[in-house]
C-alpha positions, 0 to 999 in steps of 0.5 A, spaced: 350 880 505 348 886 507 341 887 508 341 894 505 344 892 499 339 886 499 333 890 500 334 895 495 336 890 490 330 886 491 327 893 490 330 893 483 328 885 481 320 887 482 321 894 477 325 890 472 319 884 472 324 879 475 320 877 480 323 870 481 329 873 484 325 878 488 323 873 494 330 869 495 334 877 495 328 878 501 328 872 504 336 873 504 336 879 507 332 877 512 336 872 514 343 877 514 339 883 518 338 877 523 345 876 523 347 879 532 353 883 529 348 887 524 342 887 528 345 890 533 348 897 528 341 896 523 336 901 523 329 898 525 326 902 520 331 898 515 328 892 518 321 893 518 322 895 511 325 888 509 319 885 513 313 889 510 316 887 503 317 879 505 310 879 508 307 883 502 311 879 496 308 872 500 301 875 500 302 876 493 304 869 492 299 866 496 303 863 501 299 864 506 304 861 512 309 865 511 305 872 511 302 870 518 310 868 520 313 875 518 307 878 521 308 876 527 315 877 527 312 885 526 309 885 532 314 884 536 316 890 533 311 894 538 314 901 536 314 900 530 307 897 530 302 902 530 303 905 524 302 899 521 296 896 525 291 897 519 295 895 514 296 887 518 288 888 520 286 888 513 292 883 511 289 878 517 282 879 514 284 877 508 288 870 510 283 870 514 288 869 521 284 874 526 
């Protein structure tokens, strides 16, 4: 359950084509990087990294709901969010979500 671990084994089943497994691994690693005791001690990139992942894997399956929940879940990241504002304007233009 390390979202790590998770993060970088999502990475692996996209390079080797298997990507019905590339979701749930995110999705999991979402989940374990929400836990309070790994929360606490994880690197926020690591976190942004697993949100910008999810939100780029919905949108590529067109699941457009779970695009603008993780998309709000990276904009309470204000720190972390200017680098990524061009990326999510372009994203929400595309959903059409503005």
């Amino acid at each position: 359950n390390n979202p790590i671990t998770l993060l970088l084994l999502s990475k692996y089943f996209s390079q080797a084509g298997n990507s019905k497994k590339v979701i749930p691994t995110l999705e999991k690693a979402y989940e374990s990087a929400n836990l309070p005791q790994i929360r606490s001690t994880l690197d926020p990139h690591i976190y942004e990294s697993i949100i910008l992942s999810l939100i780029s894997f919905h949108l590529v399956q067109n699941n457009h709901e779970n695009v603008q929940k993780y998309i709000v879940e990276l904009e309470k990241l204000p720190g972390l969010l200017k680098k990524h504002e061009a990326y999510l304007s372009s994203v929400k233009r595309k959903l059409d979500l503005q």
